[in-house]
N, C-alpha and C positions, 0 to 999 in steps of 0.2 A: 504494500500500500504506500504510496508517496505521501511525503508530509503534508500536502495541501488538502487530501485528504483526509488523513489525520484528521487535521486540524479541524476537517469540517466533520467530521462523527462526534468528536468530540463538543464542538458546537451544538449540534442536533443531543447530544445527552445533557445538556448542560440547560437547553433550553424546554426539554420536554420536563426534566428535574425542576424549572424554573415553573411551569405549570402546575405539576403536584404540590409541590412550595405555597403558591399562589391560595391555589383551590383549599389547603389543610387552613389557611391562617384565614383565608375566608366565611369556613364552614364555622373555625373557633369564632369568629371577632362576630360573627352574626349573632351565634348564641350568646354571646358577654355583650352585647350590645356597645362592639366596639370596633367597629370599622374606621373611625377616625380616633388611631391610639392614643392622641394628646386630647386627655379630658380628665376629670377627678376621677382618683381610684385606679391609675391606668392598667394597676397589675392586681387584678382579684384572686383568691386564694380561693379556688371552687373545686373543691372532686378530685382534689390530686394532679390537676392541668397540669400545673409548673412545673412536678417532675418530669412529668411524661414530655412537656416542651423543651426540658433542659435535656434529657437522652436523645431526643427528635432534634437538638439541633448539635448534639454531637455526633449522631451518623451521619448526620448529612456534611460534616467535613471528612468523615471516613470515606463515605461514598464519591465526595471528589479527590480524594486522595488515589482511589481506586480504580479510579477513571483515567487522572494521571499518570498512575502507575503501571496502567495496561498499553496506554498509548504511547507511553517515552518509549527508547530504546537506552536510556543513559538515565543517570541523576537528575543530569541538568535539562534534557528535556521534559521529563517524567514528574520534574520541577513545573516547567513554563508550561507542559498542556494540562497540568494542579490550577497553576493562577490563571488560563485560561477558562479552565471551566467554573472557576469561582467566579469570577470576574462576568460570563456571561450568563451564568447562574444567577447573580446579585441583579442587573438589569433586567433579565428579562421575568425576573419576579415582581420588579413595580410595575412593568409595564401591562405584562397579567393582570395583576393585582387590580391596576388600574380600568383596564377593558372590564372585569368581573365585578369592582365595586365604587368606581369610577373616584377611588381615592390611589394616589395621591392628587388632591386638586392642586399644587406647582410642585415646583421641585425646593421650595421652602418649609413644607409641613415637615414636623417635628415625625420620629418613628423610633419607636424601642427598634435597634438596631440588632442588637445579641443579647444574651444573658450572663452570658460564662465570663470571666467568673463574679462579676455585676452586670447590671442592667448598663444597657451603652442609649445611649439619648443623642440624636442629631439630626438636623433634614438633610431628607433622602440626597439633596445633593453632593453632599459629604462624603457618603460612601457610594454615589455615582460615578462618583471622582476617582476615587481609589480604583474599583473595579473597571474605568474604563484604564485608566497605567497597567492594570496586570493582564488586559487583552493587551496590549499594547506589548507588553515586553514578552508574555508566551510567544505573542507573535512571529517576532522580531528571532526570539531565538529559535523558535523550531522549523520556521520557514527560508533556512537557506540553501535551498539547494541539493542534488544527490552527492554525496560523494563529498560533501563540507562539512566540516565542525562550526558547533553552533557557535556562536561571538558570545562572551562573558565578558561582562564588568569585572572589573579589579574590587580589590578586598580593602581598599579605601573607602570606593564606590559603595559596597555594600555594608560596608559598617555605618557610613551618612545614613543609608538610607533606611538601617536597622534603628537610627535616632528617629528619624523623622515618624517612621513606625509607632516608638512609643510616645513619641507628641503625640500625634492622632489617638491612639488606646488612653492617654491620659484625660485630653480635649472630650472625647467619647465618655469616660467615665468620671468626668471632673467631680461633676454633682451626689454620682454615688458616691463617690468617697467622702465627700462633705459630709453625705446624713450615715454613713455605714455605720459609725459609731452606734447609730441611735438605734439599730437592730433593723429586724424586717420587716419590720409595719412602714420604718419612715422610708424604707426603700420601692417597695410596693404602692406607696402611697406621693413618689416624690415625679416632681414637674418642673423641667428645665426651663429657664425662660430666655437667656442669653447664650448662645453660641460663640466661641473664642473663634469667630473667622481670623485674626491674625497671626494666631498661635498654629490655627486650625494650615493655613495658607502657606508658613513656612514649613508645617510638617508634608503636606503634599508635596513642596519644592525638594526637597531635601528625598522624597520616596520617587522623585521622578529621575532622579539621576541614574538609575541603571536606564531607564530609556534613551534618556539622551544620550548615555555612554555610547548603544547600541547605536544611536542612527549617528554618532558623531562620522562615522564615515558612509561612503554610499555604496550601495548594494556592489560587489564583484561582477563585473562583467564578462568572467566567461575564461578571458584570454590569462597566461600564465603572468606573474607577479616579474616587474624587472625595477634596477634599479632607474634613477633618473641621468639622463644623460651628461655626466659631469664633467668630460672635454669641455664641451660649448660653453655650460653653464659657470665652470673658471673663466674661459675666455671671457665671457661676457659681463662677467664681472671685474674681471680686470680691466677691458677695454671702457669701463664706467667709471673707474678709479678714476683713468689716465685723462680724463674731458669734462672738468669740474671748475668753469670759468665761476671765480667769486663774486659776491654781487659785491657791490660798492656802497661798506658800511660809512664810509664818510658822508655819503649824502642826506641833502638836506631832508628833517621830518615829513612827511605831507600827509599822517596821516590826520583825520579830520580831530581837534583838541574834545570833541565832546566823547567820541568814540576812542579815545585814546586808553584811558584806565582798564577799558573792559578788553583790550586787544592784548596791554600788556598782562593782566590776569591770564587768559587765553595762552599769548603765546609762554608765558611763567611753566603752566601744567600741561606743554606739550611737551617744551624741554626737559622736564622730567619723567614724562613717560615713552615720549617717541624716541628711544634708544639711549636714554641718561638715566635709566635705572639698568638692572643686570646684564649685561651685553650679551644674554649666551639664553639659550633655552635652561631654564630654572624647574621644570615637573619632576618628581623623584626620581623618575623611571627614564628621563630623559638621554640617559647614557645607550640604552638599549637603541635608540634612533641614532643621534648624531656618530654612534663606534659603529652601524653596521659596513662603512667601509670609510675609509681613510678619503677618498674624492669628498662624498659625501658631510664630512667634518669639517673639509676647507671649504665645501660650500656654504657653511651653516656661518662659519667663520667669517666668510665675506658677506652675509648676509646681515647680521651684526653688527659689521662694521660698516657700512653703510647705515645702519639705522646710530649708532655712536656718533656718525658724522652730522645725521640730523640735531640730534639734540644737541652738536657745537654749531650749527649754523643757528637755531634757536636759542639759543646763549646767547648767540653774538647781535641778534635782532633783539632780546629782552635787554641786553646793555645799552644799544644804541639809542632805545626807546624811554632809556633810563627807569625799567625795571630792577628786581631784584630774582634772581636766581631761587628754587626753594629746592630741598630738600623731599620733601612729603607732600602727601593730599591723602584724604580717604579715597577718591577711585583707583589712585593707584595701585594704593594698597590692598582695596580689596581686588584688584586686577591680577597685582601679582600673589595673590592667596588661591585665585581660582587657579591661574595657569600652576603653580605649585603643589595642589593636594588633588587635582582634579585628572593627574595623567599626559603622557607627554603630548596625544594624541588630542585630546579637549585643548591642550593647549595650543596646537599647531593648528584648529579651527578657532581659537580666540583671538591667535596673530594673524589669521588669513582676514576673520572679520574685520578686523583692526586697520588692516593694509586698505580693507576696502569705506570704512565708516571714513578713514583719514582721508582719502581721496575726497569723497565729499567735501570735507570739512577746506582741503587745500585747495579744492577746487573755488569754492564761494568766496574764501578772503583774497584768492591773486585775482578772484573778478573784482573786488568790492573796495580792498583796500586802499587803491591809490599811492602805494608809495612803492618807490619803482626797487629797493631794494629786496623788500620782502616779495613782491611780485616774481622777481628772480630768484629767491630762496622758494619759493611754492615750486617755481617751475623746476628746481632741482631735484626737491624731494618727491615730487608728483612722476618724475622720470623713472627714479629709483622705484615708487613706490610700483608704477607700471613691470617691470621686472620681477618686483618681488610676487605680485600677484599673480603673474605668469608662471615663477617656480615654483608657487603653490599649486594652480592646477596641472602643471604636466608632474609633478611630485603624488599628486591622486590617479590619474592617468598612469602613471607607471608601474602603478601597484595595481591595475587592472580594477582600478573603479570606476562607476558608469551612477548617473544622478538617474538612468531610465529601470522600469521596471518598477515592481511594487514596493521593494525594501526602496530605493531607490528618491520613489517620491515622497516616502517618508521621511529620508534625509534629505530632500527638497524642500522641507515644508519645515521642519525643526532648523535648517539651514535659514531659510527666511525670516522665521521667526528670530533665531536667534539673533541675527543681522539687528532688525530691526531693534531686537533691546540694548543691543551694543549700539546702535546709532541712537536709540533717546536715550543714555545714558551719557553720550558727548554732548547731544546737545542739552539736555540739562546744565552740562558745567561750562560751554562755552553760546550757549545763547545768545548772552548780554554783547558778546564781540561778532559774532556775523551780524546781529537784527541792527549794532552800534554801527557798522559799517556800511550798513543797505539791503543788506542778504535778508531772506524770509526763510520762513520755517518751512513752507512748502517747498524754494528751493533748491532748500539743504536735502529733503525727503526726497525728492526726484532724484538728486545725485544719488543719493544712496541708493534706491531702487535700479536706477537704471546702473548700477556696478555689480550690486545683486544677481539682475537677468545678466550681464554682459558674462559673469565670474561660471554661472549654473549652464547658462546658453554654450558657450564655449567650452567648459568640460562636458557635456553630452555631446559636442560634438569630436572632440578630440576620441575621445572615448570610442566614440563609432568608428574613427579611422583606425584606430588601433583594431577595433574586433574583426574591420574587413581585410585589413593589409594581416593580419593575422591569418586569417579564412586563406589567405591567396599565397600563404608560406611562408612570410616574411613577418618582420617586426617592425611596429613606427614609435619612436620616440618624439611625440609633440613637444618641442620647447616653447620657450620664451622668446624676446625680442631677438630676431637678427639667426634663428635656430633655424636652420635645414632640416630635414629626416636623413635621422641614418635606418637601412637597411642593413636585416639581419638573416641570414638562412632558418627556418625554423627546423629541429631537431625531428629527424625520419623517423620515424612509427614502425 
């Protein structure tokens, strides 16, 4: 049986279990006169119910377990088709629920969620949420392919996400544990009225990260895994060293005195983060990438070094402007937190985003700003920045990834997404300096969008040339600016 199949038997038990589910809590809530569970008395003590509800809802994690465990072939998938079937278990039980007794009327209403080992209190939203991340990640891992191992999150990854876990079990059971002291009457008798959405919000964030772990790269395309082409990619970095006319910090200010403060704020905390903090890929794990070959390292090296050069051309623009240099910021810092505990791989999609938020941002001040030195410093780093962005997608492209396909358009879409919060996350802190200089918010978004399609557009396609020049014997190595294809004999069968 192929996994898509799998996948989908497992759907189909999980959803007919979601019917029986539905129909059992039905037949009880009519007779308790309790089809909307938020109301006085929500847990009666009638004929023995609550035992027989607290074993009826401990098979029913047996029975996903079991379901799991028939359809994995391994741990970890036997795992993902567990949270699979819970997860479509849990939705398609309100949505029953809902057809049979037309509650939940939104996805606000409050619902005794579990019992074990308190009563869990939250609306349906809440654990909508949850259960659509753990379709989400069965997903993702059991659906790759014949003949591939499923992709895991690191053990970083899953400790966060083991936090966020007991946020939510806490959020869920906040209240019982407030009255638990008071025994079982005030438990049976107890009515939540405020929901920790903020508490509730970081704990989803924090359970989402083996997802995102999983789509941080995009679906394999098929073709065998190479390195990146790192002749060219020396040269051409060398040949960017060697053509680096300076602007001319002597000249006079021009930029406008109203928009002055908020430019030099601006350019203050790019100098510090556009290559004036650690010059080197900083993730734990980061040694495993930059040692898999000695080209490789020096390309990372000259990568680095170019972004070090920005942050002294940015120096040299905050002195002239009569700034002060700093040290710190919090986005920095929480910048260089994520690419650090989050893997070398999250990291290498924070600096592609990064490469690509900054083009925006270079883009609107060398149109806005008016002063002819900075103008030539945008157009320096916007060059470099073009290169870097180029060695990031033939760097995914080499390893045989492709944005098409189904895994594919979910790292398309979590791509996106991510983009976007990394670009309002710049313009939160430099707003005051593009809208100071003329630039609009829409813009800055356009830039950004349109580098988004240009970064996704162009690796789906490079990607295809690889799968055909593939098809037809050979091998293509898509570079950067000024790259040819080199051609490879492919290895006889």
């Amino acid at each position: 049986m192929t996994s898509r199949n799998r996948w989908l038997v497992v759907v189909i038990f999980a959803l007919a279990m979601a019917w029986v589910e539905s129909a059992v809590v039905f037949y009880l809530r009519t007779m308790l006169n309790r089809i909307d569970p938020y109301q006085p008395y929500p847990l009666p003590l009638l004929h023995g119910f609550g035992e027989a509800e607290l074993v009826r809802e401990l098979a029913t994690l047996i029975m996903l377990t079991a379901v799991g465990w028939l359809a994995g072939t391994s741990v970890r998938t036997r795992f993902a088709y567990f949270v699979i079937a819970f997860g479509m278990w849990d939705l398609g039980y309100y949505a029953f629920l809902k057809v049979l007794t037309g509650w939940p009327h939104s996805l606000l209403d409050w619902d005794i969620l579990f019992l074990l080992p308190l009563p869990w209190w939250g609306p349906v939203l809440a654990p909508a949420l949850i259960a659509t991340l753990m379709i989400l990640f069965g997903t993702l891992v059991t659906q790759t392919g014949p003949g591939r191992v499923p992709a895991w999150p690191r053990r970083t990854v899953w400790c966060l996400c083991a936090v966020g876990a007991l946020l939510a079990l806490y959020v869920f059971m906040a209240d019982a544990l407030r009255v638990a002291p008071q025994g079982a009457k005030a438990l049976r008798h107890l009515l939540p009225e405020l929901f920790d959405w903020p508490l509730f919000l970081l704990a989803i964030g924090l359970m989402a990260l083996p997802v995102l772990a999983l789509l941080r790269q995009p679906s394999e395309s098929g073709t065998p895994p190479a390195e990146p082409d790192a002749r060219r990619w020396l040269d051409h970095f060398e040949r960017n060293r060697a053509n680096r006319p300076e602007p001319d910090w002597t000249a006079p200010v021009t930029v406008r005195p109203g928009a002055l403060p908020a430019v030099i704020r601006s350019l203050e905390q790019f100098q510090l983060g556009d290559g004036g903090g650690p010059a080197s890929l900083i993730a734990i794990n980061a040694d495993g990438f930059r040692n898999r070959t000695p080209e490789l390292r020096a390309i990372v090296n000259h990568w680095f070094r170019e972004e070090a050069g920005h942050a002294r051309l940015l120096a040299c623009a905050v002195d002239r402007l009569g700034g002060q240099r700093i040290d710190s910021h919090w986005s920095f810092t929480a910048f260089c937190l994520c690419r650090k505990w989050l893997g070398v791989r999250f990291e290498l999609q924070i600096l592609t985003l990064t490469e690509l938020v900054s083009t925006a941002y270079y883009r609107v001040l060398q149109r806005h700003v008016g002063d002819t030195p900075i103008v030539a410093m945008c157009g320096l780093i916007l060059r470099d920045e073009a290169g870097h962005v180029a060695f990031h997608r033939n760097r995914l492209v080499s390893e045989g990834c492709s944005p098409r396909g189904f895994l594919g358009e979910l790292w398309r879409t979590q791509f996106w997404v991510c983009g976007h919060i990394a670009a309002t996350v710049l313009w939160i802190s430099h707003r005051a300096c593009l809208t100071g200089i003329g630039g609009s918010r829409v813009e800055y978004y356009q830039e950004v969008r349109r580098e988004l399609r240009r970064f996704v557009g162009a690796l789906a396609a490079d990607a295809q040339k690889r799968i055909i020049r593939s098809g037809r014997g050979v091998w293509q190595r898509d570079g950067g600016p000024d790259l040819v294809n080199e051609r490879k004999p492919m290895p006889t069968v």
